[in-house]
N, C-alpha and C positions, 0 to 999 in steps of 0.2 A: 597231593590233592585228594581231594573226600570222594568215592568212587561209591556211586549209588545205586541201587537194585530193584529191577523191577520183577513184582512176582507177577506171574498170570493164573488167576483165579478161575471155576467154573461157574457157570451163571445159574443161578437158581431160578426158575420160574415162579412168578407171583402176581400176582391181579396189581393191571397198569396202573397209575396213578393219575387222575385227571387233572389237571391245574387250574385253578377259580381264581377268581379276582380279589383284590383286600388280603395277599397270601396266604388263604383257604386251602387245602387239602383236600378231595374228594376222591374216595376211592368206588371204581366200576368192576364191576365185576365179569366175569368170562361170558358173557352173552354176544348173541349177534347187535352188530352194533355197535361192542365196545373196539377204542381206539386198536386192539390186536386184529379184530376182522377185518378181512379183504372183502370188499365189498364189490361182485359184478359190474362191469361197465355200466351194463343195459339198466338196471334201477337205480345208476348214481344219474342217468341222463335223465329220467323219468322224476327223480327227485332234484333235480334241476329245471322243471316243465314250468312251475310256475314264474317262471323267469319271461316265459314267452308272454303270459297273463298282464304282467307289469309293464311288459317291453310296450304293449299294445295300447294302454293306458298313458305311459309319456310320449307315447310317438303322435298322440291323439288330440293329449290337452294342451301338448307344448306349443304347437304351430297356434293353435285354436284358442287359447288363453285371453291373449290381448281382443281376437276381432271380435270374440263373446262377450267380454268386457266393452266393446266400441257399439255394438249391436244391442246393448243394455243402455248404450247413452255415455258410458263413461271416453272425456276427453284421448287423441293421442298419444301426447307423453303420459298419461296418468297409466292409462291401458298399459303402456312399454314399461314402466318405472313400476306396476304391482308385479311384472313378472321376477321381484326381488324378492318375493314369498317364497320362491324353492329352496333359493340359495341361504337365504338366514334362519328359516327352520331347519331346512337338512342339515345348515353346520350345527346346529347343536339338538336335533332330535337321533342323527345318524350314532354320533357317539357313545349318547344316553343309551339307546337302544339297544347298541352293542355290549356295551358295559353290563347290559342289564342279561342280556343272553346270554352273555358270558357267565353271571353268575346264577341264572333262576335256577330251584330246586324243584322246580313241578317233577311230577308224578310221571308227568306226559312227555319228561326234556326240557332241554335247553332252549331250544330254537322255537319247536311249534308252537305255545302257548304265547310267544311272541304275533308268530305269524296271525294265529286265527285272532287275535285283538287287533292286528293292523287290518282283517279284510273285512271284519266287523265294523270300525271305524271307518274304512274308507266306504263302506256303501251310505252309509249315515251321511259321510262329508258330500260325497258324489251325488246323491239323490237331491240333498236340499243346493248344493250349488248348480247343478243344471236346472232344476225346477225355478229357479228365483221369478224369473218375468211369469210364471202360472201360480206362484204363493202371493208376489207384489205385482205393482205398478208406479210405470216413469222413475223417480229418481229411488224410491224405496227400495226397487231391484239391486242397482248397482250397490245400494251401500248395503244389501243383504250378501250379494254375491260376492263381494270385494275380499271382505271377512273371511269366507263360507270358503276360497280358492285357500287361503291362508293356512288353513286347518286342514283343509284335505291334503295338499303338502305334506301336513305333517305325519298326517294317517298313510299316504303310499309312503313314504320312509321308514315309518312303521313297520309295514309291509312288506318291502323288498330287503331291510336291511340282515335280517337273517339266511338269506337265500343260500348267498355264498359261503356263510359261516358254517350252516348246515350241511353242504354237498365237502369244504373244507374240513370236517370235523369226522366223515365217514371215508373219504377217498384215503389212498395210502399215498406215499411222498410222489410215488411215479407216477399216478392216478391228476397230482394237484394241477398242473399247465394245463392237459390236457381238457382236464375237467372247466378250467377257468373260458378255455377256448368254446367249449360245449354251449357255454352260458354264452358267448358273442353268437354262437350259432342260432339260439334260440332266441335273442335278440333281434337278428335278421330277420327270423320269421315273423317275428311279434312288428317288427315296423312295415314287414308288405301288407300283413292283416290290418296294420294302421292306416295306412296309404287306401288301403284298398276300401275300410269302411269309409274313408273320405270321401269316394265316387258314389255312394250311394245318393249324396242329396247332392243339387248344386252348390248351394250353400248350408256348410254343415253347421255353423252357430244358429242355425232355427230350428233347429232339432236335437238341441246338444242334449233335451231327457232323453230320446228315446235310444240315442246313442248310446251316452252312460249305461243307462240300461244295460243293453247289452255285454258292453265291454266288462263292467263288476259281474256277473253271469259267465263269462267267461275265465275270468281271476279264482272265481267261488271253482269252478269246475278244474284245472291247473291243483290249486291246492288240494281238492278232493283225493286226484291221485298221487301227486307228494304224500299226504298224509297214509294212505292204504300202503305204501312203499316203503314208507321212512319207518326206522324203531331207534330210539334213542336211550342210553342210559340214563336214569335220571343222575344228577350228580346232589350227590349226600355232603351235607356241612355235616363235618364232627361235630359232637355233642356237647364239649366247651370251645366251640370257635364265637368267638363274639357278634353280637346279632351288628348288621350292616343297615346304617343309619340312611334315610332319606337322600343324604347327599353325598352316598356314597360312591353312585354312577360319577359322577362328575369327578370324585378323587381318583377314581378308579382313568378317568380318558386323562388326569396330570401323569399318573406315575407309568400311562403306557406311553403318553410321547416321551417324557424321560427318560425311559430305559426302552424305546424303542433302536433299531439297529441304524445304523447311519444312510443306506440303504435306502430308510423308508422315506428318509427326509430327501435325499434327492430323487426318490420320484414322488413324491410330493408337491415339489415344483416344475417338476414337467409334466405332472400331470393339470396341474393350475393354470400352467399355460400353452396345451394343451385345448382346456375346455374351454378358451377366451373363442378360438376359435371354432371347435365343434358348438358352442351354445348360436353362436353368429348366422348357423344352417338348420339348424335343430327346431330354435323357437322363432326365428324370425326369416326361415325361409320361404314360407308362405307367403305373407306379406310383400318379401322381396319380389316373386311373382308376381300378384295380382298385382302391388302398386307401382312395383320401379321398369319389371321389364312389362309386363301388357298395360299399365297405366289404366288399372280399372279403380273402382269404388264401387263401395259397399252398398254404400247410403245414395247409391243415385236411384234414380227412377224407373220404376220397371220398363223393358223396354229399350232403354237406352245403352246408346253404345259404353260409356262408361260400365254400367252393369254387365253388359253381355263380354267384356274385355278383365271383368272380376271373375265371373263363372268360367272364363277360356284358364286364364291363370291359376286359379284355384282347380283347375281338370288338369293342366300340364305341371304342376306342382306335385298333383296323386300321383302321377303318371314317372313322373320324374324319381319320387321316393319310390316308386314301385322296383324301378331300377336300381336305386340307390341300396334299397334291400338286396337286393339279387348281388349285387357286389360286395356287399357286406358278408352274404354267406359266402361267395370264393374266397373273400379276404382272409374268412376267419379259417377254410378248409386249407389256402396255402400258408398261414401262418403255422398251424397247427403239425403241416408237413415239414417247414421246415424248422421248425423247434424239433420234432422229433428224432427226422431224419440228420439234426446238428452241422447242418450247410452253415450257416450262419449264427453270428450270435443274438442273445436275444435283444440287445441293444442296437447293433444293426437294424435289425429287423423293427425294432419300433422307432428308430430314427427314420429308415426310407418311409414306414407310414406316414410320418409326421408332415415330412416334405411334400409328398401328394397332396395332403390336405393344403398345405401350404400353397401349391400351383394355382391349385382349384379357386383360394380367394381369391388370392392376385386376379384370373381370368374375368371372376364375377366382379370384380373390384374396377376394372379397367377395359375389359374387354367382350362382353356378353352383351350391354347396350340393350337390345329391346327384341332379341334374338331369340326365341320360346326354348326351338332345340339347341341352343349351346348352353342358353340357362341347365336346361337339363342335362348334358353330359357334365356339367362343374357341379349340379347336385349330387349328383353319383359318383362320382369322383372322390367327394368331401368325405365320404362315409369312411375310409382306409385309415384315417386317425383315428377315428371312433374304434373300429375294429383292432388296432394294435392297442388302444392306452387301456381299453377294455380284459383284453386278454393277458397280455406280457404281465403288467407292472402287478395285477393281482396273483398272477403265477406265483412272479416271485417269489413275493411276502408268503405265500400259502407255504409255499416249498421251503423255506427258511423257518419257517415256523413250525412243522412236522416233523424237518431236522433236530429243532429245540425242543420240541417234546420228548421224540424219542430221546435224547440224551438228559430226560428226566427237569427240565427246567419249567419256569412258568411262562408259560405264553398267552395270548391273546387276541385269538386271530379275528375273531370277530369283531374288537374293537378296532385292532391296525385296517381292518378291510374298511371297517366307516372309517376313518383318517382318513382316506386314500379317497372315501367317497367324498370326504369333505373339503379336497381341494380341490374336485369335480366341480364341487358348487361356490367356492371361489372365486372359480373362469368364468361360471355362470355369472357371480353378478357382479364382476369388472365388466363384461361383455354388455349386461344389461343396461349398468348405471351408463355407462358411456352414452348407452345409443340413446336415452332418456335425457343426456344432457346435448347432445348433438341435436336432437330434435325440438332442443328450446331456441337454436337457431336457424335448422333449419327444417323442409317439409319434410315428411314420412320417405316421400317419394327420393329426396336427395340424399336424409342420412344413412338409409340401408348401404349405399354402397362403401360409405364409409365406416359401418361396421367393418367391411370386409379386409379393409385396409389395416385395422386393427388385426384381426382374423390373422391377417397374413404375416405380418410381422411379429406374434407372440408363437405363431407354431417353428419362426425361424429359429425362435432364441429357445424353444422345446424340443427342437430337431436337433440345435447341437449341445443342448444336455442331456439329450438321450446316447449320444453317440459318447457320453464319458460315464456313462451307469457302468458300475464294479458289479458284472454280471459272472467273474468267474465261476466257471463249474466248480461244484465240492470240491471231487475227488481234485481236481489241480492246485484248488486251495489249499487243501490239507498236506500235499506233496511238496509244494511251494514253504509250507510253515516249516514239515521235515527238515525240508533240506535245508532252509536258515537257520534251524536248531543244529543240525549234524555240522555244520558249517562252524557255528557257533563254540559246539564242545572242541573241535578240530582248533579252531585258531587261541582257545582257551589252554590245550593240553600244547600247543605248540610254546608257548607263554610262557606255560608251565616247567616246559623242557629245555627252554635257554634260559629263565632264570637259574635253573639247577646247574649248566654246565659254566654258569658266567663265573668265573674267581670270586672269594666276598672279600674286601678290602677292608 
């Protein structure tokens, strides 16, 4: 048998190699910044900040979307059926976007010149969609503002989709969980500041400008210090690499599901369903409040008990995410413990999320009735999905992918990370279309709890595909592959050794 030899070579130092999209070549040179530096905790958190800016933004328009829409005049189901703008611009603005950081040459990086065009955008979408009833009147609003939701969608996608790419692109491999965990943290904080701008009016859709306002004001500030924090190398196209055509983003999200890792596809769909259920509390918890359990409206008369049973529900709803926040951040600080501390694995660990979330529908589904404080303990409750599918499944991919870099491959984390976002926005709008087609039979007040049912039964079938995620550790996988090879030469040379002793006939 042919007996083979392995030499061991020393390694030469030389300026890393970045990997680009369209298999591009970009070489970085030894600056801070570049993928060799270790980058401090304290400015990866800090360049993780504007994550809180974002958080504060969807925790604000999601619940707010539909009754702003209803409070303009537009019908029920129409109001519930436009909140499919997140989900079909994010599945194809998230990937574009990605694709698109993945390869810009600016001057300035990768990631920021993304960023400051999404909060540029989003103040433009933000301003003209909360101003609509002060630019129009009666039905001209609605069909200004219908539009105007649509766009801004696609402007926060813009916005947030570099986030992660950025803080994954500067962290080192042990850095990536942790870091992912960071971003649930400041998540936490960005929805009690959501909850909490909520309690400023009784009713927040009559003030949604001066709201916005604020809220892009605090986005603008978040980036401010991202940007004094972050340095990015620019990444350089060689000088005969072929110029990349208009629809190149788009070839570029075919060939990363393609040769994406198997991995990403099964949390892909637990993460899809997954979000069937967190969208069910997210955007239509509110609702759920004022109309199923206090049985208020919007549109009643001032004065009257319907109205004063809208502003009770819409107070213990703030109230309720204010808590739901606060359990988000233990969530994300015990998660974070026990990824580190390796008690559990990380499939465990985002299975038992998933089931929480899971109780909590069922409870609101069957059992909360007209109840303010048990609505509230199942609002809080709910947030433990969020907080595991948030943190774990982007680890991952981050950590998988830093692996393939350093061993010289191409990767692309910041499109795999929108993938990831984009079966987020799939739950979104199975969750949405559902409740928009359930409320063509039935009232507002009857089909919310029938979301929940939905709710409940897509986190079961996400609970137990999370508990089959092939989350082996490296090092046991690469011990594992060893030992099937040694295993392998062994039964080979044994093969080897009885045919040599067998007689030849």
């Amino acid at each position: 048998p042919a007996v083979t030899f392995v030499a061991q070579t020393n390694t030469i130092s030389r300026p890393p190699l970045l990997p680009s999209m369209g298999g591009e070549v970009a070489v970085a040179s030894k600056a801070k910044g570049a993928p060799g530096a270790v980058w401090p905790l304290w400015k990866l958190i800090l360049i993780a900040l504007p994550q809180l800016g974002v958080q504060v933004l969807w925790c604000f328009i999601g619940p707010n979307s539909a009754p702003y829409m209803l409070h303009l005049g537009m019908g029920h189901a129409l109001a519930t059926l436009n909140n499919v703008a997140g989900p079909i611009t994010g599945f194809f603005t998230g990937p574009i976007v990605g694709a698109t950081s993945d390869s810009c040459t600016s001057k300035y990086g990768r990631r920021r010149p993304v960023i400051l065009s999404g909060l540029i955008a989003t103040w433009v979408a933000g301003m003209l969609f909360a101003s609509a009833e002060h630019i129009f009147s009666g039905d001209a609003a609605v069909f200004f503002a219908a539009p105007m939701y649509w766009i801004m969608d696609v402007t926060i996608n813009i916005l947030q989709t570099p986030h992660r790419a950025l803080v994954a692109d500067l962290a080192s491999e042990e850095q990536q969980v942790p870091m992912q965990v960071v971003f649930v943290f400041f998540m936490a904080v960005g929805n009690f500041l959501g909850f909490s701008i909520m309690q400023i009016y009784d009713v927040p859709v009559e003030h949604m400008l001066e709201l916005m306002v604020g809220i892009c004001l605090l986005n603008t500030l978040c980036i401010a210090v991202q940007f004094l924090v972050a340095r990015e190398v620019p990444l350089q196209r060689e000088a005969d690499a072929p110029k990349k055509s208009l629809c190149a983003p788009v070839c570029d999200v075919a060939k990363a599901v393609r040769g994406s890792p198997r991995l990403l596809y099964h949390l892909a769909a637990v993460q899809c369903l997954v979000w069937v259920g967190n969208t069910a509390w997210n955007i239509y918890g509110g609702q759920w409040f004022t109309s199923s359990v206090f049985q208020g409206d919007q549109h009643a008369p001032e004065g009257s008990d319907r109205k004063d049973a809208y502003r009770e529900g819409n107070a213990a709803f703030s109230h309720g995410g204010q808590a739901r926040a606060v359990l988000q951040l233990i969530s994300a600080l015990a998660i974070i413990m026990l990824l580190l501390r390796r008690w559990l694995r990380p499939r465990l660990v985002l299975a038992l999320c998933i089931f929480v979330g899971c109780v909590a529908s069922l409870l609101a589904a069957f059992a909360v009735g007209h109840s303010g404080a048990f609505a509230m303990v199942c609002l809080a409750l709910s947030v433990v999905p969020a907080a595991g599918s948030f943190a774990i499944p982007f680890g991952l991919v981050a950590t998988l992918n830093k692996r393939a870099e350093e061993e010289g491959k191409q990767v692309s984390t910041g499109l795999q990370m929108a993938l990831l976002s984009c079966c987020v926005l799939v739950g979104q709008q199975l969750c949405t279309t559902s409740l928009a087609a359930i409320q063509g039979k039935l009232s507002l007040e009857a089909a919310l709890p029938c979301v929940f049912m939905l709710a409940a039964a897509a986190q079961v079938i996400a609970g137990c595909g999370a508990l089959c995620l092939d989350d082996t550790p490296p090092a046991e996988a690469a011990s594992d592959m060893e030992a099937e090879s040694s295993q392998d030469i062994v039964e080979e040379g044994s093969t080897a050794e009885s045919r040599a002793r067998s007689p030849v006939l």
